[in-house]
Each structure stands twice: as C-alpha cells, then as structure tokens.
MARDRENVO-968593 format. One record per atom (N, C-alpha, C, O): residue number from 1; residue in one letter; atom name; y, z, x. Coordinates in pm, 1 decimal. Layout:
! residues N
 num residuo atomo    north       up     east
 NUM       A    CA        Y        Z        X
...
END
This chain:
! residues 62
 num residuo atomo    north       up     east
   1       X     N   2582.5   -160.4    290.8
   1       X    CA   2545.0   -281.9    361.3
   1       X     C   2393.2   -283.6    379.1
   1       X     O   2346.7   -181.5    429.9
   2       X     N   2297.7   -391.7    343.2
   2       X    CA   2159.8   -427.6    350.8
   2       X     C   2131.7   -408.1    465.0
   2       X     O   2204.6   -450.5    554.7
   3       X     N   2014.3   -336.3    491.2
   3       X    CA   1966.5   -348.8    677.6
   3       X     C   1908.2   -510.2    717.3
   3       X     O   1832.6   -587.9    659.1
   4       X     N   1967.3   -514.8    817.3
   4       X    CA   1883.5   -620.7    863.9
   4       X     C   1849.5   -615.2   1025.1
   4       X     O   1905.9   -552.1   1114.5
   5       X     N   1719.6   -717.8   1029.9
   5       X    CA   1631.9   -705.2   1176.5
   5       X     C   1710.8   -767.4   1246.6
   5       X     O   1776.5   -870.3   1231.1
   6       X     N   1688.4   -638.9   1387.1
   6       X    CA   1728.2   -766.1   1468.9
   6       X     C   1641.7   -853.0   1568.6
   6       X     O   1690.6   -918.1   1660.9
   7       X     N   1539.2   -847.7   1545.9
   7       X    CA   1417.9   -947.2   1608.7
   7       X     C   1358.0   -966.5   1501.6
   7       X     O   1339.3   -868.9   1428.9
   8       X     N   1309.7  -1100.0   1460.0
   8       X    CA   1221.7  -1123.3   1404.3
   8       X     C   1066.4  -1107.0   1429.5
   8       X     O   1025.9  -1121.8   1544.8
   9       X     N    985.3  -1079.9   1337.2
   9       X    CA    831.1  -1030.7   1390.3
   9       X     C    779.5  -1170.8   1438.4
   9       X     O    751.9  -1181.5   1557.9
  10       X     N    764.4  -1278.3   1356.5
  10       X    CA    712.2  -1391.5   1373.8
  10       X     C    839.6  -1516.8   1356.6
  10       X     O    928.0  -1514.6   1271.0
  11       X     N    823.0  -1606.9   1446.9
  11       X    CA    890.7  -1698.5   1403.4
  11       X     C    840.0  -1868.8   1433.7
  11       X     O    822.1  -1906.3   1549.6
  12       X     N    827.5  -1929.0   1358.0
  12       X    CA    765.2  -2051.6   1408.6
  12       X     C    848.8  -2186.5   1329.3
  12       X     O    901.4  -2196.2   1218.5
  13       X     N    834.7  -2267.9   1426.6
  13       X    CA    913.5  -2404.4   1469.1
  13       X     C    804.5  -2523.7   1431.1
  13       X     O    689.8  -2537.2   1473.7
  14       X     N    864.3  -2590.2   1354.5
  14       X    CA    763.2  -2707.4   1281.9
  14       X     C    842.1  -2810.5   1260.7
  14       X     O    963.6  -2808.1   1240.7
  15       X     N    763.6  -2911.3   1265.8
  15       X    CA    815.0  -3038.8   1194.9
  15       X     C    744.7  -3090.5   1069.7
  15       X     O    783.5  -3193.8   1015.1
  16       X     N    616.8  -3002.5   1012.8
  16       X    CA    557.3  -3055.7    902.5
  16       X     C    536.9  -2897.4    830.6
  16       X     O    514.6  -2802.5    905.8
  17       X     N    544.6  -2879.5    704.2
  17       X    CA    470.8  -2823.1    616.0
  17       X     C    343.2  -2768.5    672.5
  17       X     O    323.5  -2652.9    709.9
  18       X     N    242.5  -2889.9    673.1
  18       X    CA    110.0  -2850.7    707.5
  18       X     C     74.9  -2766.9    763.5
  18       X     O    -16.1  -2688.5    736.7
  19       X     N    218.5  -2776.7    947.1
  19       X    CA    182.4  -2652.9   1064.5
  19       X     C    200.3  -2545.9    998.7
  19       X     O    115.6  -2459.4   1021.4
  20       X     N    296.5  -2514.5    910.0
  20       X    CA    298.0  -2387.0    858.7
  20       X     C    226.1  -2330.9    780.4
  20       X     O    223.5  -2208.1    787.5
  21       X     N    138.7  -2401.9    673.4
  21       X    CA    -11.5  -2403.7    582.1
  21       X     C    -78.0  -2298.2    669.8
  21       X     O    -97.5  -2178.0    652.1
  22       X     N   -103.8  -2373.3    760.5
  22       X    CA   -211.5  -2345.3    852.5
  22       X     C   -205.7  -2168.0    887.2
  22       X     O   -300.1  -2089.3    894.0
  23       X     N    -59.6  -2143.0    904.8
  23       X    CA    -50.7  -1993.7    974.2
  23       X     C    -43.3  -1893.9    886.7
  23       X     O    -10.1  -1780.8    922.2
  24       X     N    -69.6  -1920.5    778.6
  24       X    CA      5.5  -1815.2    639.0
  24       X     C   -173.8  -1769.5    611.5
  24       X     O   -275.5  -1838.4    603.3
  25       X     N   -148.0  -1617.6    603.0
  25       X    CA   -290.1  -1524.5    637.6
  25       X     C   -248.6  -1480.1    516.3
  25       X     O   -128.1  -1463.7    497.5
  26       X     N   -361.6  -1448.2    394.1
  26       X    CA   -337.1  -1347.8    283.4
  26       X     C   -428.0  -1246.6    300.3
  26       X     O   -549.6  -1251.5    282.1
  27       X     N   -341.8  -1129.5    346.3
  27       X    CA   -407.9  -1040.8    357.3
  27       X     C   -456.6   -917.7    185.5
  27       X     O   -395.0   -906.2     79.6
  28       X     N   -549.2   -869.9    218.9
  28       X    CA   -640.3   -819.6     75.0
  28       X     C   -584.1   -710.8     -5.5
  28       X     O   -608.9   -675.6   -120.8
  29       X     N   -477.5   -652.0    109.5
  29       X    CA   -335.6   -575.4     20.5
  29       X     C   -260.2   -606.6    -36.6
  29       X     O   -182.8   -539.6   -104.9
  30       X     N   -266.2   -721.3    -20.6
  30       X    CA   -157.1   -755.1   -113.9
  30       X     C   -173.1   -881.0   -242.1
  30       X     O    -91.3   -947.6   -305.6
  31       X     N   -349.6   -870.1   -239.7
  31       X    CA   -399.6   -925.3   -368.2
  31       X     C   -359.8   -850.0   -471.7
  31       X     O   -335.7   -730.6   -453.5
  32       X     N   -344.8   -918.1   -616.7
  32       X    CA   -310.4   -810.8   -695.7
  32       X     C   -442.9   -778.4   -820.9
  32       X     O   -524.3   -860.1   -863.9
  33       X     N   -432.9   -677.6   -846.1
  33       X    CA   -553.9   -669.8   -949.1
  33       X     C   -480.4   -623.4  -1102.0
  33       X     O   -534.2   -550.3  -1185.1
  34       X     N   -358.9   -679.4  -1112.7
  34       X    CA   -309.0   -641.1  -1259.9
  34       X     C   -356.4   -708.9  -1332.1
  34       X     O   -337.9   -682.6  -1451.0
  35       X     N   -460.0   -857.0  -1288.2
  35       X    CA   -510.9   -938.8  -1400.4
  35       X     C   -645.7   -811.4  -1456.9
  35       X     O   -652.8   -791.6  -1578.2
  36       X     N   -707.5   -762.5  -1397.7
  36       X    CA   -833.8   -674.9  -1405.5
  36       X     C   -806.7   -593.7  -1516.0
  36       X     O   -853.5   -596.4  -1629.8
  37       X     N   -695.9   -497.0  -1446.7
  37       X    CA   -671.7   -386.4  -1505.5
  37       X     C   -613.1   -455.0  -1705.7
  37       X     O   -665.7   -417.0  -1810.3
  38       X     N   -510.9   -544.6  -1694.5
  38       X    CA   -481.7   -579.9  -1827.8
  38       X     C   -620.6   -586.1  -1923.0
  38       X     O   -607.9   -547.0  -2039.0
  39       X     N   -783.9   -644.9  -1868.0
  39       X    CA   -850.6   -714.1  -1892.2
  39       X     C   -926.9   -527.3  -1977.4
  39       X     O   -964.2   -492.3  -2089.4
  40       X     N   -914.7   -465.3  -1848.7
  40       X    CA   -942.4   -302.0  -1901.1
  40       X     C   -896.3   -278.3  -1980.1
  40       X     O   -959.9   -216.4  -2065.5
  41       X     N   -757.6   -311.2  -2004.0
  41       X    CA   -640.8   -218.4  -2130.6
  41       X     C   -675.9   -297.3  -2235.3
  41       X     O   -659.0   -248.9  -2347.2
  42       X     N   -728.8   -426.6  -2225.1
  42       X    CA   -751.6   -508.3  -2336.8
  42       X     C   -936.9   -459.0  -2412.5
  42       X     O   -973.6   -475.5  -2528.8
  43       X     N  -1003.2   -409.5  -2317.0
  43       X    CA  -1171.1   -346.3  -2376.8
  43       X     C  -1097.8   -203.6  -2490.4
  43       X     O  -1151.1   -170.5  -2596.3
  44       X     N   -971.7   -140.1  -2434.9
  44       X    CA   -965.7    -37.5  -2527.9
  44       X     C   -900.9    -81.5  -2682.7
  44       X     O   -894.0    -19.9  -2789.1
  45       X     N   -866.4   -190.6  -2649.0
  45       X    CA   -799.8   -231.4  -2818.5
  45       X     C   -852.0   -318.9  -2869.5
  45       X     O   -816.3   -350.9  -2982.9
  46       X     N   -952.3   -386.5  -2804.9
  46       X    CA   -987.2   -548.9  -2895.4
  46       X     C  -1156.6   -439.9  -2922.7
  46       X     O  -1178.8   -319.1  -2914.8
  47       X     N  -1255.0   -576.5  -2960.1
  47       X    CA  -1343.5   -561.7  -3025.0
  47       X     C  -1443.9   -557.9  -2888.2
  47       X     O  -1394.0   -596.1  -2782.4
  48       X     N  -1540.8   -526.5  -2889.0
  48       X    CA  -1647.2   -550.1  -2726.4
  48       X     C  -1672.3   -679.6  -2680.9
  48       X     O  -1638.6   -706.8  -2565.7
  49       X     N  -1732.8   -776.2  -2760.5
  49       X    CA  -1820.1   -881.8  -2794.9
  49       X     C  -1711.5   -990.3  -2717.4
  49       X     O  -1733.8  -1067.7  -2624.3
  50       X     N  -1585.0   -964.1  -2794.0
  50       X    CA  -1491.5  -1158.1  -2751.9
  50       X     C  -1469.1  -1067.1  -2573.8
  50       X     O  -1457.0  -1154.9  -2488.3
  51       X     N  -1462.7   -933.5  -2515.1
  51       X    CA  -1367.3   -887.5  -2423.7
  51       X     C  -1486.4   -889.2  -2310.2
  51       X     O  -1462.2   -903.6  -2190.3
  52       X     N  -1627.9   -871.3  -2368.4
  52       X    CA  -1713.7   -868.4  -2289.4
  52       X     C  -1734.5  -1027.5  -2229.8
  52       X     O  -1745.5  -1041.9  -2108.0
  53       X     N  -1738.6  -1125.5  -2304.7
  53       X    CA  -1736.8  -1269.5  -2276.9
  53       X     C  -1624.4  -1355.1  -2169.5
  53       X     O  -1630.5  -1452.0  -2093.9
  54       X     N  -1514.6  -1249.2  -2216.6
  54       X    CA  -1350.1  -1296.9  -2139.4
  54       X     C  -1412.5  -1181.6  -1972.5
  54       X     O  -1379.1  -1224.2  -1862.0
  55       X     N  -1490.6  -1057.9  -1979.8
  55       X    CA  -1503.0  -1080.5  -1820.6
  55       X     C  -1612.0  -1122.6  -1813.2
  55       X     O  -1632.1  -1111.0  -1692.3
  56       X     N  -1694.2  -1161.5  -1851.5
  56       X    CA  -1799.2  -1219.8  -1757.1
  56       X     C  -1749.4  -1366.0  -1732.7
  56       X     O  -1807.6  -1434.1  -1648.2
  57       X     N  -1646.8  -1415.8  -1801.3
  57       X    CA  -1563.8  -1537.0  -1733.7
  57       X     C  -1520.0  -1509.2  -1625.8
  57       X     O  -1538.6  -1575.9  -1524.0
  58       X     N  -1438.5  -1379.1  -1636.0
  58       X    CA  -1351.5  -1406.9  -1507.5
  58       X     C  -1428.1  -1328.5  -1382.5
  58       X     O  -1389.4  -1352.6  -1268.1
  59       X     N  -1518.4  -1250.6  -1400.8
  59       X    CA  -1610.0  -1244.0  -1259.4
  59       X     C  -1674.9  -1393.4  -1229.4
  59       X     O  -1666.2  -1448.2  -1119.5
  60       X     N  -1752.1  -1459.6  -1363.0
  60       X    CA  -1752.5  -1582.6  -1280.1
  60       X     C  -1666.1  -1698.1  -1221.7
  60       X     O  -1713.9  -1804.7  -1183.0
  61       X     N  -1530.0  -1665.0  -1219.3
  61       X    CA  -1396.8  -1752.9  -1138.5
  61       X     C  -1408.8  -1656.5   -996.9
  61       X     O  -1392.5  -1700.9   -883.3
  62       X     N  -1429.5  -1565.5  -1018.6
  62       X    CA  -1405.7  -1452.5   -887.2
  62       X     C  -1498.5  -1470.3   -791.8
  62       X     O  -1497.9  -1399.7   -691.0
END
C-alpha cells in the first residue's frame, strides 16, 4: 500500500488560476541542467566550430 500524508504541507483555495500563478516558487534544485550536460556529450563527438556556436547560443538564452 502507497504511503500517504496525513496533513498536507501547503494547501490553497482559489477561484482563479492566476491566485495560484502567483504562489508557485521554482526553486534552483530542481532546475535541470541535462540540456548543458547533453550540449558537453555533444563537444566530445561533433566537430568544435558548429558545437562552439550552439553554446554560445545557449549561454546567450541563459
């Protein structure tokens, strides 16, 4: 049988979407950096030149 809580940590009561927009925190743990790392695994097999161009794109989105 699955555990489950028996208090909830947070709970909030809305009548719009928006109120809830508002409360949703992204915290920096749980950003992911598998786009990075692919971007790494991709400098060891491609050529320098097209891989060097693809990050200095994506540091400049970052």
């Amino acid at each position: 049988m699955p555990a489950v809580a028996l208090v909830p940590k947070e709970l909030y009561l809305s009548s719009s979407l928006k109120d809830l927009n508002k409360k949703t925190e992204v915290k920096p743990e749980k950003i992911s950096t598998k786009r990075i790392t692919s971007i790494q695994y991709l400098g060891l097999q491609t050529s320098k030149k097209p891989l060097k161009k693809m990050k200095d794109s994506l540091r400049a989105l970052n």
